[in-house]
N, C-alpha and C positions, 0 to 999 in steps of 0.2 A: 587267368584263363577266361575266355570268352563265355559270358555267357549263351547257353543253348536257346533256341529261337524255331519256334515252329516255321517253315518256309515261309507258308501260306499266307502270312503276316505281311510277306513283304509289298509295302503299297505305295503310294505316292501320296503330295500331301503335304503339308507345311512343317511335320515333322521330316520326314524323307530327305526335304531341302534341304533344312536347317543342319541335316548330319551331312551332308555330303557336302555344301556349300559350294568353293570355286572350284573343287576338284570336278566337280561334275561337264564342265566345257572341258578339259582333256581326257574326260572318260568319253566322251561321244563324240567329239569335234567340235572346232568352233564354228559358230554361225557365220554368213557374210562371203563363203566364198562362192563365186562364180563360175555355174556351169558350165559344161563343156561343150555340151549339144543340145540341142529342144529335144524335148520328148514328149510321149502321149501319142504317136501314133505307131502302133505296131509293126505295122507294113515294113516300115524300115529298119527295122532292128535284124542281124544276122544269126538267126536263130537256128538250133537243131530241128526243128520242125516250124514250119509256117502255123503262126496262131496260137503256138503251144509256149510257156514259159515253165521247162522241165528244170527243176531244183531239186537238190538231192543233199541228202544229212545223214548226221553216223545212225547206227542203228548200232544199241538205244540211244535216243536223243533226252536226255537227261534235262527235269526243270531246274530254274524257271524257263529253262531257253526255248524249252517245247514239255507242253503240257502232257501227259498220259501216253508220254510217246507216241503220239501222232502228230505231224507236224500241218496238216491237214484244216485242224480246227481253228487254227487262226489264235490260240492261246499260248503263252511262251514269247518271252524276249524275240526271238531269231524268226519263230512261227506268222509273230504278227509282224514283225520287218519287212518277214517279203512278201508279203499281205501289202502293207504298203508302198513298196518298192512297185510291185508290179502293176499296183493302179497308179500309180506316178507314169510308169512305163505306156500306160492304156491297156491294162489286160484288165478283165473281168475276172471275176474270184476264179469261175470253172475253167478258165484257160493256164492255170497253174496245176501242173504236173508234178507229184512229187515222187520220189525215189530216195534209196540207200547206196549210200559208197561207203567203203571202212572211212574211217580218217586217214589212214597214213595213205590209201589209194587215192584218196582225194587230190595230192599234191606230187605224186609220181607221175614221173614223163612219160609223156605219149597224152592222144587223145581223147578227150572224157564223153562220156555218156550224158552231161549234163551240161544246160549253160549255164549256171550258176551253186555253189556248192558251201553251204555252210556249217559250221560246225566250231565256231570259237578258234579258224584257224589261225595259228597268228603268221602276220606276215615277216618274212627270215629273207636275209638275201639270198641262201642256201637254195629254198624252196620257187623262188621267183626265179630263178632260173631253170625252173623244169615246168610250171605256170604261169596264168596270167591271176594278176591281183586287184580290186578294188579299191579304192581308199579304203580306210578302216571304218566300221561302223561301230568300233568300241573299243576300248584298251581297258582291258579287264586288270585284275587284281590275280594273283596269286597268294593262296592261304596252303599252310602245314596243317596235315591230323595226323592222329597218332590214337594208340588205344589209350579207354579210360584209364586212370591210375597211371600212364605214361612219365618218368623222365621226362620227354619230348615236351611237355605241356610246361614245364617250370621252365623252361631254354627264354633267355631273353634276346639276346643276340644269335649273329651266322654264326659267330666263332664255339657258341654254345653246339648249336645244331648240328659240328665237324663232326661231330662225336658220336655220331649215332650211325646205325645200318639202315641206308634206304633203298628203296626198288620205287619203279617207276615203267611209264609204259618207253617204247624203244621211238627214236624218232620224236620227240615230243619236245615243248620248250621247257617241258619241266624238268627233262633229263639235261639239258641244257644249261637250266638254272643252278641244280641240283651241281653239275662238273665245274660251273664257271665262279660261282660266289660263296656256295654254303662249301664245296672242297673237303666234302667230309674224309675222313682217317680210313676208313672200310672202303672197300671198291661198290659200287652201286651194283644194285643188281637189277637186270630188264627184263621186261615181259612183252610177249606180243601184243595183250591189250589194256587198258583202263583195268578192268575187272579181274584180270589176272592179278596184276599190281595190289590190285586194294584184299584180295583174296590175301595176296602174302603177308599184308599186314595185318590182315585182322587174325590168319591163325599166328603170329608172330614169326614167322623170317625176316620180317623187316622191322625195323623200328618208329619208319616215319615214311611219309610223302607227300607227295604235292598234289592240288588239286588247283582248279580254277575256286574260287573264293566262294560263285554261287551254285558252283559243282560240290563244291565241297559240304553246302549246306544238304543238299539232296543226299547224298552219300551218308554223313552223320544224321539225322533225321529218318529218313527212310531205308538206304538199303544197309547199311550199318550203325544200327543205334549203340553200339558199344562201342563206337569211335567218340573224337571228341575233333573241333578245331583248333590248336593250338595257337594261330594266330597266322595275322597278314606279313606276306613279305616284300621289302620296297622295292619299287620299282628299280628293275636293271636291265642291262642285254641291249642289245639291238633289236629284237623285237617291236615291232611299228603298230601295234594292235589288231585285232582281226580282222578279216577283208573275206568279201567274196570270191570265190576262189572259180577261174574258167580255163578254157584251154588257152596255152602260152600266145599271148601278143592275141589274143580273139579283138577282131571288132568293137564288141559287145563292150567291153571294158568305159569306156567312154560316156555310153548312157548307163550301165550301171551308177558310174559317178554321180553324174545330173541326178538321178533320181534322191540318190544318198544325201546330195549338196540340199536338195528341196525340202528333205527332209530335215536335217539341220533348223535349216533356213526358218524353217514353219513351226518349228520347237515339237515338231511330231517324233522325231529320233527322241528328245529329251525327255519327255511324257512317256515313250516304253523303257526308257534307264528309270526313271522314277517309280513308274509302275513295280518293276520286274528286277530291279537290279543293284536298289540303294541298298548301301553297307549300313551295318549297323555300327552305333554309336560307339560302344565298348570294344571294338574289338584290338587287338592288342598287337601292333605291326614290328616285329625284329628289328634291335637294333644294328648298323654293318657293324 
């Protein structure tokens, strides 16, 4: 079982490095590729408002990705991204707009409120055909919790994890993960939201679920200390990592890219995975 770890902890730094090692150029991209468009001047960007760079996240936006739920302060993984996303772009801080869409609104057809939209979404073929998508700015990890004293926490492998009753929100790649690998014995059970989900598990209707890995930490630390993390699960699926999320075929798509590649490029993307994002040493990933 993983040991518990205050969030707050998580920093960058020769240790950070040293755990994450070469994983870390496919959690954020590899450096070296070459934009699409110049950027830096506003004028020309196809924006919902002239001078405005409106971005919109879930509400709650859950750390490290955004600090105290406000995505505002320029603290948070995602928070300080498009902090520098949009000075890449040439906006000034005050000309970033922020707003709330659900998640699963986020990536439903039809026309968004927003020209840019994040929230850990991953990109799915599914989804990119009712959206337009960014390159990835991350391919996160997927981690299992379960309550203290859990079963779930002694599971070494998937085939371990069939065994249990899970719930999960509807719409998600967790439910995804959850139908395609783990194949549990019991039917899953879905929720409209995140928090619905974690409600069932902590009064026990469910036995387990999936989180994002530095979601997961927030979750067992702050809003349920009587959960635990059972451990990281390998990477599978088609799942392409998360991307910023706009309306279908926008313009906009192209220097979102350039801006993403720069940052790469400048080791600025890899300095907020370092900061904000590095896994911990110990933690204990399912065998298939």
């Amino acid at each position: 079982m993983t040991t518990r770890r205050k969030l707050f902890q998580i920093s960058g730094g020769a240790l950070a490095a040293a755990m994450i090692g070469s994983k870390v150029g496919a959690q954020v991209g590899t450096p070296g590729a070459t934009p699409q468009v110049e950027i830096g001047d506003i004028s020309v960007l196809p924006l919902k408002e002239p001078g405005k760079f409106i971005v919109h996240t879930d509400e709650p936006a859950y750390e490290p990705w955004v600090f105290d739920d406000d995505p505002s302060n320029g603290k948070g993984f995602e928070s300080a991204l498009i902090y520098a996303i949009a000075d890449r772009l040439g906006f000034e801080k005050e000309q970033v707009e922020w707003g709330r869409t659900s998640f699963n609104a986020s990536f439903a057809p039809g026309p968004k409120p927003f020209d840019a939209y994040l929230a850990q979404v991953s990109i799915t073929p599914e989804r990119a055909r009712a959206v337009g998508f960014s390159i990835p700015y991350v391919k996160g990890q997927l981690a299992v919790i379960a309550n203290e004293g859990s079963p779930v926490l002694e599971a070494e492998t998937l085939a371990d994890l069939a065994k249990f009753k899970w719930g999960t929100q509807v719409g998600t790649i967790y439910y995804s993960y959850i139908e395609e690998f783990i194949k549990p014995e019991q039917d899953i059970l879905v929720f409209d939201t995140n928090v619905d989900s974690l409600t069932a598990l902590d009064n026990g209707t469910v036995d387990a679920g999936i989180q994002d890995l530095q979601i997961a930490f927030y979750v067992t630390e702050v809003q349920f200390p009587t959960m635990e993390i059972a451990g990281a699960l390998p990477a599978k699926g088609s799942g392409g990592g998360s991307g910023l999320v706009t309306d279908k075929e926008s313009e906009l798509i192209p220097y979102l890219n350039s801006a993403i590649v720069a940052l790469q490029n400048d080791g600025t993307l890899q300095g907020l995975f370092d900061e904000y994002l590095a896994p911990p040493a110990d933690m204990k990933t399912f065998a298939e």
